[in-house]
C-alpha positions in Angstrom: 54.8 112.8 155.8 53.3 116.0 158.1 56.1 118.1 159.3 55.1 118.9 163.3 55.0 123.1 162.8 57.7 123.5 165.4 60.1 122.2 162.9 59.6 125.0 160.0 61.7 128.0 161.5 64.3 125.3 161.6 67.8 126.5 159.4 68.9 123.5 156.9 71.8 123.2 154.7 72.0 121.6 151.4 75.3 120.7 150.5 75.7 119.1 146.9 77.4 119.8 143.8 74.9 119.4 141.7 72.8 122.0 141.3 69.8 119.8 140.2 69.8 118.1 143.6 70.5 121.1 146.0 67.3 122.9 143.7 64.9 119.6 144.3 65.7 119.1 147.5 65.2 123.3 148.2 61.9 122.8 146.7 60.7 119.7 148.5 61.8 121.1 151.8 60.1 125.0 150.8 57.0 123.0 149.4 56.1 121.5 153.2 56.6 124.3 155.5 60.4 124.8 155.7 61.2 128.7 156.1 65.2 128.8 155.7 66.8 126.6 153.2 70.3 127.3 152.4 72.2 126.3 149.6 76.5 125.2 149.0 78.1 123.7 146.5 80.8 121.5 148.7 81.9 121.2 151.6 84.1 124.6 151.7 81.3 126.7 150.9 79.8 125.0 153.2 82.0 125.3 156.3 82.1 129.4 154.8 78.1 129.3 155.8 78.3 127.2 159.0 80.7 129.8 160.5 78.4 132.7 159.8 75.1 131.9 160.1 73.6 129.1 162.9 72.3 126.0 161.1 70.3 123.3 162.2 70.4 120.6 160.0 73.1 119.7 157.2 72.2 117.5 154.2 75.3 117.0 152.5 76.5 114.8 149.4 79.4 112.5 149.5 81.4 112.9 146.2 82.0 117.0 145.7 85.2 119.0 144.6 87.4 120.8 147.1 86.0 118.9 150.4 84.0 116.0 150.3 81.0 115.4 152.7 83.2 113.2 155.2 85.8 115.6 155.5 83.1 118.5 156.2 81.5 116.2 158.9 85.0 115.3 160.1 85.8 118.7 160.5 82.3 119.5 162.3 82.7 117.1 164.4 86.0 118.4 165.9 84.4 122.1 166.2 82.5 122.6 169.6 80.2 124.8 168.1 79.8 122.7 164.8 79.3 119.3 165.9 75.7 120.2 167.3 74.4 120.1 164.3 72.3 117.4 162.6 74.3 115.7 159.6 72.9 113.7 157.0 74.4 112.0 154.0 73.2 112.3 150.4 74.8 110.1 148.5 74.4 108.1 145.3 77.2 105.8 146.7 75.8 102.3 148.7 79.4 100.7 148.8 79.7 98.6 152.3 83.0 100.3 152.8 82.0 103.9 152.4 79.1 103.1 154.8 81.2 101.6 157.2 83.2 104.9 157.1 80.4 107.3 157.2 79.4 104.4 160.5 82.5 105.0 162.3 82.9 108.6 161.9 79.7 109.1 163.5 77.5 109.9 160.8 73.8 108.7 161.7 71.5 109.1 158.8 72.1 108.1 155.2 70.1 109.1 152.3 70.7 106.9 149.0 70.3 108.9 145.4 68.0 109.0 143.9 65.3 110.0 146.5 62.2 110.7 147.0 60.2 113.6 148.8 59.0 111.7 151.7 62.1 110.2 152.4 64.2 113.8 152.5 61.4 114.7 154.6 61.1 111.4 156.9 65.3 111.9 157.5 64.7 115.1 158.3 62.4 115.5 160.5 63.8 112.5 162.3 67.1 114.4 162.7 65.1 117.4 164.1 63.2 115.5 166.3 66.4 114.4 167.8 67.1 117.7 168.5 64.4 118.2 171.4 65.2 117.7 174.7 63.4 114.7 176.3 62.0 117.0 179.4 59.6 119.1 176.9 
């Protein structure tokens, strides 16, 4: 999938505790255009980023130490200056009730492991294109 060049000054998150998956999904993102692709190991580290520096996507994994990826969404949500910010899923995790949760707690886009490039990609630039304001 082509990635529209508006899109590659754009600031993403990885969130995962896996270093394997925050490295591949780094790499797929730098390998298409993407200028600014930050790394965090859970959702603490995370929200440590999210106050400092603006971001304007987060791809975030379910399962993770400290603060999961629904409780950093939750927490987003409730911030006026987080919940802005695009939030995608990663999660190895297709259980009806966790999607359900994910559903209700306003999460919009859902990326099963494993994955591939073109689908990171696809999300992504979905939840970017989201972004733009209808008048331009």
């Amino acid at each position: 999938m082509s990635v529209p060049e508006i899109f590659f000054d754009k600031k993403i998150l990885i969130v995962d505790d896996a270093n394997s998956i925050r490295m591949l999904a780094r790499s797929i993102l730098l390998d298409v255009g993407f200028k600014s692709v930050s790394q965090a190991k859970n959702g603490q580290d995370a929200l440590n980023i999210l106050k400092r520096v603006p971001i304007d996507v987060v791809i975030c994994d379910w399962n993770m130490p400290l603060m999961d990826g629904l409780e950093l969404f939750k927490i987003m949500h409730a911030d006026s200056e987080l919940k802005q910010i695009a939030f995608i899923m990663l999660t190895s995790s297709s259980e009806t009730v966790k999607v359900k949760a994910a559903i209700s707690a306003g999460i919009s886009d859902y990326i099963l492991k494993p994955f591939n490039a073109d689908t990171l990609v696809k999300h992504l630039v979905e939840s970017l294109q989201k972004q733009i304001p209808e008048s331009l």
